[in-house]
C-alpha positions as CSV (number, residue, x, y, z in Angstrom):
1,X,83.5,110.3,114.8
2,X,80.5,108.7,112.7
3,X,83.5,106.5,111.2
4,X,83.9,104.9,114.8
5,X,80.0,104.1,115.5
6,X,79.8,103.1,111.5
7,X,78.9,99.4,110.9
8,X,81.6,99.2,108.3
9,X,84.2,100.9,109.4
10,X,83.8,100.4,113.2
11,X,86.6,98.0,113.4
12,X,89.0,99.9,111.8
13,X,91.6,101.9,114.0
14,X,91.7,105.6,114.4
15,X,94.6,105.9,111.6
16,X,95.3,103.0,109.2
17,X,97.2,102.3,105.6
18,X,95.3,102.9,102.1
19,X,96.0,102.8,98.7
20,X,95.5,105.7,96.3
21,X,96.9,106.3,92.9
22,X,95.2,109.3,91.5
23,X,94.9,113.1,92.3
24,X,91.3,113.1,92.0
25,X,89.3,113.8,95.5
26,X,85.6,114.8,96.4
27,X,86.2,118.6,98.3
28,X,82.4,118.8,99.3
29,X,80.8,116.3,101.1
30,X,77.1,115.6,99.6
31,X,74.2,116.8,101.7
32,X,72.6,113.6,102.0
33,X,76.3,111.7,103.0
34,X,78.2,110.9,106.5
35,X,81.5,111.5,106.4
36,X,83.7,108.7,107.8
37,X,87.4,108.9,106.8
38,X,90.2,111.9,105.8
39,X,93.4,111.7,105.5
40,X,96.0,114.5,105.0
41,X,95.7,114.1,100.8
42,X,91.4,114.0,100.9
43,X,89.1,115.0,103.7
44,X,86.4,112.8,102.5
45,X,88.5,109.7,102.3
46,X,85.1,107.5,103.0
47,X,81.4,108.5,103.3
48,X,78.2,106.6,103.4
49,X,75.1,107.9,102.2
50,X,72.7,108.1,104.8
51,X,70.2,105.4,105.5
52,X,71.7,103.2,102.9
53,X,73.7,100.6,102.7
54,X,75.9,102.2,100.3
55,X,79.5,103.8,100.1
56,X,82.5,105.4,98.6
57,X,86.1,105.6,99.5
58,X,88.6,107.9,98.2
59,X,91.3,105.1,98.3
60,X,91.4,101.2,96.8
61,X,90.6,98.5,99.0
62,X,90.6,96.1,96.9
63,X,94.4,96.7,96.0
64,X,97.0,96.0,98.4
65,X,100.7,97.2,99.1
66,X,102.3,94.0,96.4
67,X,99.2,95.2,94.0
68,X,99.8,98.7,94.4
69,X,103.6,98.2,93.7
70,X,103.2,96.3,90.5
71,X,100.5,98.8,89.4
72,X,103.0,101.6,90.0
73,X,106.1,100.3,88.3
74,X,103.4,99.2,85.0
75,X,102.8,102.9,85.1
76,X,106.3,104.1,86.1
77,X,107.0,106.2,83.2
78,X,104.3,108.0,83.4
79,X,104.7,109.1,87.1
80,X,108.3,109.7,86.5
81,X,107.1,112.4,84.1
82,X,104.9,113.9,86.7
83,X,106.9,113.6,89.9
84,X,110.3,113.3,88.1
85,X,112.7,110.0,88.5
86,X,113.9,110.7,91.8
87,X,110.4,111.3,93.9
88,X,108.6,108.6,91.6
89,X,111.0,106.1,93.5
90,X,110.6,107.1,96.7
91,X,107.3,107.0,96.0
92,X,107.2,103.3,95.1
93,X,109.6,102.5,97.9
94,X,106.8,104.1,100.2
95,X,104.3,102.1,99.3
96,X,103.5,99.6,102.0
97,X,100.7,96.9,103.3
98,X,97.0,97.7,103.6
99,X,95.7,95.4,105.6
100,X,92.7,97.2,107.6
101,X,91.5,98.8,104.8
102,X,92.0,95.3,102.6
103,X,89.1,93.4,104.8
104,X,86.8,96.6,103.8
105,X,85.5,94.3,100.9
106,X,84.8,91.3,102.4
107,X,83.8,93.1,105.9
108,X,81.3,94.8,103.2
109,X,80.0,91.5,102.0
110,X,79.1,90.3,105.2
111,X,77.1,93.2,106.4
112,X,75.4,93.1,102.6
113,X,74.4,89.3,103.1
114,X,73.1,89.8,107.0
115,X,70.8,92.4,105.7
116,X,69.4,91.0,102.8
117,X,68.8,87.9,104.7
């Protein structure tokens, strides 16, 4: 709910595509943070800290789905001994466009530059 009146993350639809590539994830959220995003890997997939202009994401907006892909096949080996050859390939086939969560970064920048105007 605080995602949808958030001045960053407003636009965004109820449900949209990010990319992660790590099993790290906050559990807790911070007393002094608003939670803003889960998702069924991280339930604090995006919180800002209160007051502030400042946030963190669980996820990579500044990669998207091509960036994601390439990362993942530079890595391959090494997910292939995690997840095993079979699942490490559906996982890269998986891996699809972020658009919405893409325009976080520049969406960011603009509300940095009105309020230091």
């Amino acid at each position: 709910e605080a995602g949808e009146n958030d001045e960053l993350f407003s636009n965004l639809p109820p449900r949209f595509m990010a990319q992660q590539g790590h099993k790290d994830r906050a559990l807790v959220l911070p007393s002094d943070c608003t939670w803003l995003a889960q998702s069924e890997r991280c339930p604090f997939q995006a919180l800002r800290y209160r007051d502030a202009l400042i946030y963190a994401t669980q996820f990579h907006p500044e990669l998207d789905g091509e960036a994601q892909s390439s990362r993942f096949r530079n890595y391959f080996d090494l997910y292939k001994g995690v997840y095993g050859e079979a699942r490490a390939r559906e996982i890269l086939e998986e891996i699809c466009p972020s658009p919405e969560a893409n325009a976080l970064l520049l969406r960011f920048r603009e509300l940095l530059r009105k309020k230091t105007q």
